[in-house]
Structure formats: structure tokens, C-alpha cells
C-alpha positions as CSV (number, residue, x, y, z in Angstrom):
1,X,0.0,0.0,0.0
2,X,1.2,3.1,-0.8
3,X,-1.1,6.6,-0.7
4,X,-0.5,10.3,-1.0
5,X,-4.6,10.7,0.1
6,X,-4.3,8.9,4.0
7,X,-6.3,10.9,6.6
8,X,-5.5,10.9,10.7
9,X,-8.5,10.3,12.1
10,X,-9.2,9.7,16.0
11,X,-12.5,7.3,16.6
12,X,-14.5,8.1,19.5
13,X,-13.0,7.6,23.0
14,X,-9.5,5.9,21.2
15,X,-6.7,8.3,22.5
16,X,-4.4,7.8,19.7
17,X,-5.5,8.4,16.4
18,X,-5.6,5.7,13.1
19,X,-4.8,5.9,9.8
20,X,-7.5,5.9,6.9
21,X,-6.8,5.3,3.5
22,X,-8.3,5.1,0.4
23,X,-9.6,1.2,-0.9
24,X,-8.7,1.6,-4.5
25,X,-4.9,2.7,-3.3
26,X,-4.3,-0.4,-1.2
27,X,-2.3,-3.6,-3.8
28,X,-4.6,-6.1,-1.2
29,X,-8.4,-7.6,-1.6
30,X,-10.3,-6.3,0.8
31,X,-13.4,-9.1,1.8
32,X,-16.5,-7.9,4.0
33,X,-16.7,-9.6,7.0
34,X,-19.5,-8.6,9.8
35,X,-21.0,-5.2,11.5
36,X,-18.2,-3.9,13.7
37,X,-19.2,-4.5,17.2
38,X,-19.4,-2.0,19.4
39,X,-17.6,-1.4,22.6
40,X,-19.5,-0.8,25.9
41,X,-19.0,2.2,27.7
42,X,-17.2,0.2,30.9
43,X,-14.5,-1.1,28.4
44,X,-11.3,1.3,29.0
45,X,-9.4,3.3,31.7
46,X,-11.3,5.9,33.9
47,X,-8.9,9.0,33.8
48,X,-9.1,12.3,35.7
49,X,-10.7,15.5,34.5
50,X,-12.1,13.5,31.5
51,X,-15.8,12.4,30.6
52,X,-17.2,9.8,32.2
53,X,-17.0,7.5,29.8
54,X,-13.3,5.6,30.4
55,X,-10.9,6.3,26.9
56,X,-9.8,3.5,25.1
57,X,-5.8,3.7,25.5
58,X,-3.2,1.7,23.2
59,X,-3.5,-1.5,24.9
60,X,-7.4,-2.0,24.1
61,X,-7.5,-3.7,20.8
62,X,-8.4,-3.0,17.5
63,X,-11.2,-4.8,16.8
64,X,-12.9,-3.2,19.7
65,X,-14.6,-0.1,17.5
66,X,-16.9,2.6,18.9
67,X,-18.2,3.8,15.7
68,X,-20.6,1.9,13.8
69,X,-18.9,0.2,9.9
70,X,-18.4,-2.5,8.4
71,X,-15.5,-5.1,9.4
72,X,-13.0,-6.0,6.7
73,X,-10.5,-8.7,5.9
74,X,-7.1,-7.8,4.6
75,X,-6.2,-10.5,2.0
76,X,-2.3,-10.5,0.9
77,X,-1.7,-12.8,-1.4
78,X,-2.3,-16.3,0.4
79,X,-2.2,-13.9,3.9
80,X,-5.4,-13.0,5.6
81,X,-5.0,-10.7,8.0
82,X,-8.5,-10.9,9.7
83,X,-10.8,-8.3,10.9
84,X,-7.4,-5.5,9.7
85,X,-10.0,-3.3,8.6
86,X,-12.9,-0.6,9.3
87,X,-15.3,1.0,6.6
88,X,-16.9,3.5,8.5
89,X,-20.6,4.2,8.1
90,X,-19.8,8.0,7.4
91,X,-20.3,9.6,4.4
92,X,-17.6,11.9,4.9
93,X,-15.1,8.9,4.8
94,X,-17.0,7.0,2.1
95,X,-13.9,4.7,0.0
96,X,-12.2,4.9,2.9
97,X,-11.1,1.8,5.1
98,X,-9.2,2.7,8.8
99,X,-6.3,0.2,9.2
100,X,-5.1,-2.0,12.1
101,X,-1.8,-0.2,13.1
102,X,0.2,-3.3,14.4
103,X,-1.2,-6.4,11.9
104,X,1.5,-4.2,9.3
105,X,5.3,-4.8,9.3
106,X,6.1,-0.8,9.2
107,X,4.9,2.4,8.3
108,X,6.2,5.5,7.0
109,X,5.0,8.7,6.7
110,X,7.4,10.6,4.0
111,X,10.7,8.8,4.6
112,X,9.9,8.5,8.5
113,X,9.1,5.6,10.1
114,X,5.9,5.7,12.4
115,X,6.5,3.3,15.3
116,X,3.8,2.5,17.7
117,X,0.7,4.1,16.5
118,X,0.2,7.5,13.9
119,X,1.8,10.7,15.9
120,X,-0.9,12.9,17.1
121,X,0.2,16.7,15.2
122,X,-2.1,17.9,18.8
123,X,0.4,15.8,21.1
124,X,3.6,17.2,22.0
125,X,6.4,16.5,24.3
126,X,9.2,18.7,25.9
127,X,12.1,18.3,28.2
128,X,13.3,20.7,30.7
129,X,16.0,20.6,32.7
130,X,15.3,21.6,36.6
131,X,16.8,21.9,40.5
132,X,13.7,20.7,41.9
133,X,14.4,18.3,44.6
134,X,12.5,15.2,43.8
135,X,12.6,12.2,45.7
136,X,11.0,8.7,45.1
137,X,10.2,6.3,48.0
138,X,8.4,2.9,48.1
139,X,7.5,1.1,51.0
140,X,9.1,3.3,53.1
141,X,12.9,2.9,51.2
142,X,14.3,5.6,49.3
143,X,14.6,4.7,45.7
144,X,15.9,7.9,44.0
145,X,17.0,11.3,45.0
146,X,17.6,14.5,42.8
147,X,18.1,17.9,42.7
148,X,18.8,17.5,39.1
149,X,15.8,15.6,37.2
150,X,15.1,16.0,34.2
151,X,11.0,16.9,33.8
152,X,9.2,15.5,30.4
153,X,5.8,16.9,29.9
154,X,4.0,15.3,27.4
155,X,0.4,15.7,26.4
156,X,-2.3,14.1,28.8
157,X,-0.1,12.4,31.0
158,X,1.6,13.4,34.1
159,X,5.2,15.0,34.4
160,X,7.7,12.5,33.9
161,X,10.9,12.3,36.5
162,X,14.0,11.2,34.3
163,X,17.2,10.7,36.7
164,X,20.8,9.9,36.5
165,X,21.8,6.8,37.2
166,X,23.8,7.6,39.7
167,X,20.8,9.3,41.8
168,X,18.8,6.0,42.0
169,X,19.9,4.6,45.2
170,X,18.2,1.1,44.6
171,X,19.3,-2.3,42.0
172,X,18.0,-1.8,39.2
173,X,17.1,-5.4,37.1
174,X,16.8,-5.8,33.6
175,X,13.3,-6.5,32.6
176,X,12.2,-8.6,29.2
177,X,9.7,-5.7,29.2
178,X,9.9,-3.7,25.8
179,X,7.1,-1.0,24.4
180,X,6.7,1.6,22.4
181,X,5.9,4.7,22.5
182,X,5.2,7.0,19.2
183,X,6.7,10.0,20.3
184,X,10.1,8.8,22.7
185,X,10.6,5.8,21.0
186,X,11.6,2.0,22.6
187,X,11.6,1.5,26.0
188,X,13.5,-1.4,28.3
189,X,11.7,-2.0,31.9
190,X,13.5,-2.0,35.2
191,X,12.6,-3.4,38.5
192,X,14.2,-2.0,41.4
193,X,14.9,-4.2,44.9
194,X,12.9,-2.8,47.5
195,X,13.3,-4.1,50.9
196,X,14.7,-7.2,49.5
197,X,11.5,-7.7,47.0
198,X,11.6,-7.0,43.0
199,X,8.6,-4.8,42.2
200,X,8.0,-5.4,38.5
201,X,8.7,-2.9,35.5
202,X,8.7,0.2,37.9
203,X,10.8,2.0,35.9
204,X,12.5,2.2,32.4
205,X,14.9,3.7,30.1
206,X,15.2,5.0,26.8
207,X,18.8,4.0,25.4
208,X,17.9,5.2,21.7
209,X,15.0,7.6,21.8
210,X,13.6,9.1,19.1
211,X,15.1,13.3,18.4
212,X,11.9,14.8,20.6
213,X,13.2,12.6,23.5
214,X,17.0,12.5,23.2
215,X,18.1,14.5,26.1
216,X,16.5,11.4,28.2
217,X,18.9,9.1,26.7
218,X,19.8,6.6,29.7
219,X,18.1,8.4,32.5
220,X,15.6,6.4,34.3
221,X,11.7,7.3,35.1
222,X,9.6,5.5,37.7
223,X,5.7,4.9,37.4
224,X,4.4,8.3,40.1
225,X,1.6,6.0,39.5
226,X,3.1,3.5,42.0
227,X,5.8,5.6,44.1
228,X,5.6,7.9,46.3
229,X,6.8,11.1,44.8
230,X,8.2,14.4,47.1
231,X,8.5,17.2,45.3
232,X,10.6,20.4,47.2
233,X,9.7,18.7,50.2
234,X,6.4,18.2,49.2
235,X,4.2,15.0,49.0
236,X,2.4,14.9,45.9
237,X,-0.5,12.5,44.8
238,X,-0.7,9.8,43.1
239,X,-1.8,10.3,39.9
240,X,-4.3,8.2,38.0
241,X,-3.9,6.5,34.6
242,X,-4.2,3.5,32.6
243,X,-0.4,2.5,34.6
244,X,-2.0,2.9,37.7
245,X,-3.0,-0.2,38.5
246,X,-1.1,-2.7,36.1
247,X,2.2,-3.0,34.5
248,X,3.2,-2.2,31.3
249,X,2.1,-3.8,28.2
């Protein structure tokens, strides 16, 4: 497939948008397949400040559509890559068919590769240096101090921590853990040893991120989501996100 015509589009409650192309500009046989079937209004992650309705983050699936259309087949040669594609029942997007993100091997947009899901042009993220004194504890053990963190703001979510290696106080293990994020790149898990106990994937590192994120480069971020976070002496909340309660996927 290859198109000069693909729109961004964002369907209802899906945080990150898709890509919608035109039929006649895909080389694959597209093959009906049933009514798309809608998801409830309890399937996603309740998030602060947002309607009520919780927002269907990276990790829900594909196949689980909010807008009403039709449910395609993808057909590559002898390859069926089932249930790939939407035709939306909107007129506006007539000849149009939003694509699966992760059933395709890569996508590029210009000469860029896309990785993880279609960049948002409304999401943004930034990096600034600071001398806030930030410390993490868990459990009653001190896990990192700072008065040099790095903070990474980055649309929707909360401010990241990003600290010097050398500022973690805690072991730090390896973690088989990998994702990826569309805007920082590919990130490797770590669990720290807290009172003796491994606490799974409660931080990670980007050791190649993409340019937006390069200043990162090595530093390590911890979940706020799980930690306890002081902030200039001050205790700061939890905050509350689709990391909240689970680890990464």
C-alpha cells in the first residue's frame, strides 16, 4: 500500500489516532466480513478530568470499534490478516477503510518511520531541565534522589521524573519488558529491589529515543503512578492512569 490521500482520524474515546486510506490505493483484496461491534461504555481506563466514559488507550485492541462500519478482511496474497480493517458508516469517509496499526510490518510517513501508532500533530512532548528536589520512596525505602531531574511533559499524561543513574539509590534489574511509545521511542523495563522484594517494571529507560526525547537518553523514570513522589519537600498525589494499577504492556 502506498497513498499520497491517507487521513489521521481519532474514533470516538481511542486516544491515539488511526490511519484511513483510500480502498482503491491499497495492492490487497479487501473481503466484508461482519458489522463492527461496538464497545461498551465500561470497556477502557477511567482517567481524571475526562468524561465519564473511560478512553480506550493503546492496549485495548483494535477490533474493539466505537463507531458503527463495516469489518474488513485484509487479503495478501495467500495472507489473511482478519478483521485489519474498518469502513466507516460515514459519508464523509466514504472509500475509505481505517487500518489495524500493528497487523502491518512498518509504516512510513514521508521517509519517517511511524512506530507504535500515527503521531498525534495535537500531542507534543518537551524536556526541561530543573533543580527541583524530587525524591521517590516505596514502601518506606528511598529509591531515588535529585536535585537535578530532568521533567518530560508530554500531552495528557503526568510530568515524567528522568534521573541519573547515579541518583537511584536502589538495583536496578533488567526487565524482558519492551514498548513503544510513538513519540520517545523504545523503551526497556527495570525493577528496582525494595526491601529485599523485586517490584516489576517500575521504571524504564530510553537508550535510543527518538530526536523529541534525546536528552532522556539513559536516565531512568519511575511509574508516580506507584511511588511515592516528594516534590521540594512536598508529597504529591498519586496520579491516575491506565499504569495505575497494572504494569506495562
Amino acid at each position: 500500500m502506498d497513498s499520497t490521500r491517507a487521513v489521521l482520524l481519532w474514533e470516538p474515546r481511542r486516544v491515539v489516532p488511526s490511519w484511513a486510506v483510500p480502498a482503491e490505493d491499497m495492492a490487497a483484496a479487501l473481503v466484508a466480513g461482519k458489522p463492527a461491534t461496538r464497545g461498551a461504555d465500561d470497556v477502557g481506563y477511567l482517567l481524571p478530568d475526562v468524561p465519564w466514559r473511560p478512553v480506550l488507550d493503546p492496549s485495548i485492541p483494535f477490533a474493539v470499534h466505537t463507531a458503527e462500519g463495516e469489518v474488513v478482511d485484509i487479503h495478501l496474497g495467500r495472507e489473511v490478516r482478519a478483521g485489519a480493517g474498518l469502513r466507516l458508516a460515514d459519508p464523509d469517509l466514504d472509500g475509505y477503510v481505517v487500518l489495524d496499526f500493528d497487523v502491518f510490518d512498518s509504516w512510513w510517513e514521508e521517509d519517517e518511520p511511524n512506530v507504535g501508532h500515527p503521531r498525534d500533530p495535537f500531542h507534543r512532548i518537551d524536556v526541561l531541565p530543573s533543580s527541583r528536589r524530587v525524591r521517590l520512596e516505596l514502601e518506606g525505602e528511598v529509591l531515588a534522589e535529585s536535585g537535578r531531574p530532568l521533567l518530560l511533559f508530554e500531552t495528557i499524561l503526568p510530568t515524567r521524573f528522568y534521573l541519573r543513574r547515579e541518583d537511584v539509590r536502589v538495583e536496578l534489574i533488567p526487565s524482558a519488558t519492551r514498548t513503544t511509545c510513538a513519540y520517545k521511542g523504545h523503551a526497556s523495563y527495570l525493577s528496582p529491589l525494595v526491601n529485599g522484594r523485586e517490584v516489576a517494571d517500575l521504571a524504564w529507560t530510553y537508550q535510543q529515543p527518538l530526536p523529541e526525547a534525546a536528552v532522556v537518553a539513559g536516565l531512568v523514570a519511575f511509574f508516580d503512578e506507584r511511588v511515592d513522589l516528594v516534590l521540594d519537600g512536598v508529597r504529591r498525589e498519586r496520579p491516575v492512569t491506565p499504569w495505575s494499577g497494572r504494569t506495562p504492556s
